[in-house]
C-alpha positions in Angstrom: 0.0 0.0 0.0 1.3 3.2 -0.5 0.5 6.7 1.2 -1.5 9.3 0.4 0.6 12.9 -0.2 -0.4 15.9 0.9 0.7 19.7 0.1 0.6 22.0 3.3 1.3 26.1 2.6 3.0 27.5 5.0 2.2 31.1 3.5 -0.4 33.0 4.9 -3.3 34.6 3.3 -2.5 38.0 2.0 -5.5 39.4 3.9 -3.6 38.2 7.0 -0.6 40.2 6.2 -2.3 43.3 5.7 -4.5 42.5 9.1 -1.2 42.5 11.2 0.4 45.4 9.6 -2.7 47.7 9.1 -3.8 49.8 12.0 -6.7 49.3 14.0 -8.7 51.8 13.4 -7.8 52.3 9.9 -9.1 48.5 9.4 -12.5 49.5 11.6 -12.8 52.0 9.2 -12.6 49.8 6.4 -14.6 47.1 7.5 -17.4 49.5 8.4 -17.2 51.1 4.8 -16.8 47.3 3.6 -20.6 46.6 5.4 -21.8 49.8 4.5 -21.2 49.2 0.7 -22.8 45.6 1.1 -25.5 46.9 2.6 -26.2 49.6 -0.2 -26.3 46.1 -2.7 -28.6 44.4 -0.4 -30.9 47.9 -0.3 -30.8 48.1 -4.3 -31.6 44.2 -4.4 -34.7 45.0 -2.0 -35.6 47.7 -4.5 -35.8 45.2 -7.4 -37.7 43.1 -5.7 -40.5 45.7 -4.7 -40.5 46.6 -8.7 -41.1 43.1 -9.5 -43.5 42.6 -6.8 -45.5 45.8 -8.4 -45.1 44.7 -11.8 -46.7 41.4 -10.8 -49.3 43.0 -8.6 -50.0 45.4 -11.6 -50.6 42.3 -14.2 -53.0 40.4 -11.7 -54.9 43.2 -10.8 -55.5 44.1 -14.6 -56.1 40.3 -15.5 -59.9 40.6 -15.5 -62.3 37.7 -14.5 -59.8 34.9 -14.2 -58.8 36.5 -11.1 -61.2 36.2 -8.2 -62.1 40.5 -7.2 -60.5 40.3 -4.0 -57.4 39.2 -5.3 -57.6 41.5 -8.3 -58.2 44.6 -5.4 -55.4 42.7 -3.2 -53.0 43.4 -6.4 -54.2 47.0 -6.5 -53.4 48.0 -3.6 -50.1 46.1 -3.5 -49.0 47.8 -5.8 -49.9 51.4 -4.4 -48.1 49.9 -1.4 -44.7 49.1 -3.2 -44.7 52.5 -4.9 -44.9 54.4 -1.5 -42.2 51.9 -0.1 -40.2 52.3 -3.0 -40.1 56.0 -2.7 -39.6 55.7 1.0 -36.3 53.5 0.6 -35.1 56.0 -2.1 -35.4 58.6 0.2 -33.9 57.1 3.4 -31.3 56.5 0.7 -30.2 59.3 -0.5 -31.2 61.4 3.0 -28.7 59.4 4.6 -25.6 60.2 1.9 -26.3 56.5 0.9 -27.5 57.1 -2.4 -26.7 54.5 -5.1 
């Protein structure tokens, strides 16, 4: 039988060099810019979903008898619903200097 090899890197990640070299603070600061900027993606991925969400409400609510009315007025007012909350998230957005 023979043995099975394995490759071990000593090197560390470059990540980890920069870690023990960059200050604290100036990391914090990066970090928090890091998860600011991740946050502004997950924001702009929430926004596409309310305009899909709308668009879908707005095709229901226009589909005529095959929809049961009080789905057909659900849709309706979903859709008011996602415009307000669209423009609400815009302008928390940009208020806050977060504006994408």
């Amino acid at each position: 039988m023979s043995a099975s090899l394995a490759i071990v890197a000593t090197n560390p990640a470059p990540e980890a060099d920069t870690a023990a070299t960059e200050p604290l603070t100036t990391r914090i600061r990066r970090l928090q810019e890091e998860a600011r900027g991740m946050a502004r993606e997950h924001v702009r991925q929430l926004e596409a979903s309310i305009v899909d969400m709308a668009r879908l409400a707005s095709e229901v609510s226009e589909g005529g008898d095959a929809y049961p009315v009080g789905v057909r007025e659900m849709a309706r007012q979903m859709v008011a619903d996602c415009e307000s909350r669209l423009l609400g998230l815009q302008s928390i957005m940009h208020r806050t200097g977060n504006i994408h």
